[in-house]
C-alpha positions as CSV (number, residue, x, y, z in Angstrom):
1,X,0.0,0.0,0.0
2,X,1.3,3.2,-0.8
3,X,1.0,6.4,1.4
4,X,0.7,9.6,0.2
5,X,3.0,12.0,2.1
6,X,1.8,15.4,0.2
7,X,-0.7,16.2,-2.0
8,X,-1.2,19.5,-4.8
9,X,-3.3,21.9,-4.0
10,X,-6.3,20.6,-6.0
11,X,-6.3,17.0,-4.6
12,X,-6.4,19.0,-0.7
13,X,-9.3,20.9,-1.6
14,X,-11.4,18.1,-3.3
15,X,-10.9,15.8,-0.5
16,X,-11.2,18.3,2.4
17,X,-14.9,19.4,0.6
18,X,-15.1,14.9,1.0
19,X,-14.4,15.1,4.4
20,X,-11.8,12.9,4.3
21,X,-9.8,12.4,7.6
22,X,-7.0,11.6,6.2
23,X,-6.2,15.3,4.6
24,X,-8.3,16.8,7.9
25,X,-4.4,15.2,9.6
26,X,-2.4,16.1,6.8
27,X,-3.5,20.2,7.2
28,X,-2.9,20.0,10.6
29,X,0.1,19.2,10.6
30,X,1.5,20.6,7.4
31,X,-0.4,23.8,8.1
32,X,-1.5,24.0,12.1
33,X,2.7,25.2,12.6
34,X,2.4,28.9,10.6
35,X,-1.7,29.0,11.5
36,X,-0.4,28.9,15.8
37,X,2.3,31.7,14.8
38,X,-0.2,33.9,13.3
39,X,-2.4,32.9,16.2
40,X,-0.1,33.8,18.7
41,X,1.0,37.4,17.1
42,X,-2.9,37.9,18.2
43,X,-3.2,36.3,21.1
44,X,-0.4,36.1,22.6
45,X,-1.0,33.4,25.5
46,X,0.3,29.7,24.2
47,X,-2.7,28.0,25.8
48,X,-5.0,30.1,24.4
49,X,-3.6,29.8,21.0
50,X,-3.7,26.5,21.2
51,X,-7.6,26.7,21.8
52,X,-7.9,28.8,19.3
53,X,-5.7,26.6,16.6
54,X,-8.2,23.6,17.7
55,X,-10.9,26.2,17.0
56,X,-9.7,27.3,13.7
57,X,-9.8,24.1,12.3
58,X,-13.3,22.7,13.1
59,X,-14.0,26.2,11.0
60,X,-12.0,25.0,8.4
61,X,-13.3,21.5,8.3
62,X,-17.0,23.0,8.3
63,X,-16.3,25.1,6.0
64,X,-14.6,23.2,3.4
65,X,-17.9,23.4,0.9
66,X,-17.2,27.1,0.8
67,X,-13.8,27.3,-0.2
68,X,-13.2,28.9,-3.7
69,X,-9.8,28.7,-5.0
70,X,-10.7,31.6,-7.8
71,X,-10.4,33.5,-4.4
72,X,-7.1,32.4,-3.3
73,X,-5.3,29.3,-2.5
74,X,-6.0,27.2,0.6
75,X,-3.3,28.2,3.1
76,X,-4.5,31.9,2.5
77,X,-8.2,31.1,3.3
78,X,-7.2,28.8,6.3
79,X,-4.8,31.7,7.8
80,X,-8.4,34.0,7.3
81,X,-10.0,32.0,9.1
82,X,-7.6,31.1,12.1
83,X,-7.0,35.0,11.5
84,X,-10.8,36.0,12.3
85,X,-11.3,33.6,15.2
86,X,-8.4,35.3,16.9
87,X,-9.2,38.3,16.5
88,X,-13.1,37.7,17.4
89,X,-11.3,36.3,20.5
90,X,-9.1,39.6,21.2
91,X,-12.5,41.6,20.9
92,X,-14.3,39.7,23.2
93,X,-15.4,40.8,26.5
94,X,-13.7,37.7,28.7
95,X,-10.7,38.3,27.4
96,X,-10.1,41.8,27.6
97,X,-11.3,40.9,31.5
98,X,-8.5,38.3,31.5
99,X,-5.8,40.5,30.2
100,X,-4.7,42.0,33.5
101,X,-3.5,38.5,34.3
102,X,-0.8,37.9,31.5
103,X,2.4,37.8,32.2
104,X,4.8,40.7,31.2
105,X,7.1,39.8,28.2
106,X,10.3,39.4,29.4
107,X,12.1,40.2,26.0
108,X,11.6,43.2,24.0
109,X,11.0,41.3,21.0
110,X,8.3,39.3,22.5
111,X,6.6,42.4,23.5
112,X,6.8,44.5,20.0
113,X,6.4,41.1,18.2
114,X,4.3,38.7,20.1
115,X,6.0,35.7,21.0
116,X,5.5,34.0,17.8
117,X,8.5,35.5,16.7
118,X,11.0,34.4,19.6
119,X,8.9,30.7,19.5
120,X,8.7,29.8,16.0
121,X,10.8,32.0,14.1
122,X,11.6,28.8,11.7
123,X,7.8,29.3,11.0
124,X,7.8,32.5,9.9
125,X,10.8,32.7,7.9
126,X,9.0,28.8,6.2
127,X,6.1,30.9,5.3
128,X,7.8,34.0,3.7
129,X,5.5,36.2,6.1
130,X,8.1,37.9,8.3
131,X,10.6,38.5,5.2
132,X,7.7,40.3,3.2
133,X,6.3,41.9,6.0
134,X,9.9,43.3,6.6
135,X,10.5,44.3,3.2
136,X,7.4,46.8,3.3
137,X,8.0,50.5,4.1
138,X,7.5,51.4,7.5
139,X,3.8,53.2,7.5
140,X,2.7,50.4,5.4
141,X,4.3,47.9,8.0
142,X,3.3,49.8,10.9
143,X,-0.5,49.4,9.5
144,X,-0.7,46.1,8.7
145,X,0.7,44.8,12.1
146,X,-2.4,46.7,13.6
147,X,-4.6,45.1,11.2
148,X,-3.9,41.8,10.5
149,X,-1.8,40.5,13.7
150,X,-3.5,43.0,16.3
151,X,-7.0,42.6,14.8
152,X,-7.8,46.8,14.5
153,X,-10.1,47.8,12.2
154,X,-9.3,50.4,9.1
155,X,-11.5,53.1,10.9
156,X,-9.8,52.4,14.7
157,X,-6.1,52.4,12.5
158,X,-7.3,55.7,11.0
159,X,-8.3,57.2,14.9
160,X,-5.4,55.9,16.4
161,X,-2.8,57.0,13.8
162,X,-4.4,60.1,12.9
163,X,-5.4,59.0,9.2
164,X,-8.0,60.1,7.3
165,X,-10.1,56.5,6.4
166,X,-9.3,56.9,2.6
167,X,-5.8,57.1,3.1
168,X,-5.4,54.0,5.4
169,X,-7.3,51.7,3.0
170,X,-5.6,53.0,0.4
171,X,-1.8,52.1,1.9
172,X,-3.2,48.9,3.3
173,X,-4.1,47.8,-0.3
174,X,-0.9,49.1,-1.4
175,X,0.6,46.8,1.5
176,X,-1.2,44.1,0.6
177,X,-0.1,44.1,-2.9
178,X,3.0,44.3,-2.2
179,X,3.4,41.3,0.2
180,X,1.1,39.0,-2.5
181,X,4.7,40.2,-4.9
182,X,6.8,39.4,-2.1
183,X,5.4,36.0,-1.3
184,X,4.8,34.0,-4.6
């Protein structure tokens, strides 16, 4: 019997929409390593990541019918989704309650960063994130870490940086076409 050990694109999606275990394994843990490290750069307590990895992919795995790859490829829409339920955590009441319990960072990079940085940095540099994120100029940088790994949305980026609306969705879509050139 022979065993697959990876699979394109095309043959994930088809047998995730099936339902099939087997791939359900494969995406975890091909794909659960750069979803935690996004994870954490929200939320940036391990256990709770963890929860919120677990979390991520029951959304994934119900969601599978909806998946349209003339929309983007798989890891992109999987990284949305683990994306959305951390930041629907960060928002939530309970844990803006919990947050006077974390710890203090006890590195600076861990506390500019998030710890994903200092714990998986292998991850990050796998996934190209960090190096395109890097290569960005410095207000477009600046305003997609508050959007995408600290969850803020365009009009709270435009309050808290002064910005008229326009002008931060315009350099965010400027950002983001510049990472999608910096990635493939």
């Amino acid at each position: 019997m022979h065993v697959v050990t990876s699979y394109t694109e095309h043959e994930l999606v088809s047998l995730l929409k099936a339902r099939d275990e087997r791939v359900f394994a494969y995406l975890y843990q091909n794909y659960g390593g750069g979803l935690y490290s996004v994870i954490l750069q929200i939320i940036p307590d391990r256990d709770l990541a963890c929860d919120l990895l677990q979390e991520s992919f029951i959304h994934i795995w119900n969601k599978a019918a909806s998946y349209d790859s003339s929309k983007g490829r798989l890891f992109t829409w999987m990284l949305h989704i683990a994306r959305n339920v951390s930041i629907d955590m960060r928002r939530s009441k309970a844990y803006r309650n919990g947050l006077s319990t974390l710890p203090v960072p006890e590195r600076e990079e861990e506390a500019y960063y998030g710890a994903a940085v200092v714990v998986m940095p292998e991850v990050m540099s796998n996934t190209g994130l960090k190096k395109a994120v890097q290569q960005l100029k410095p207000q477009h940088r600046g305003l997609i870490d508050l959007a995408y790994f600290q969850g803020y949305t365009q009009a709270e980026i435009a309050g808290l940086q002064g910005l008229p609306l326009g002008t931060v969705k315009t350099r965010i879509r400027s950002a983001l076409t510049q990472l999608r050139e910096h990635i493939k």
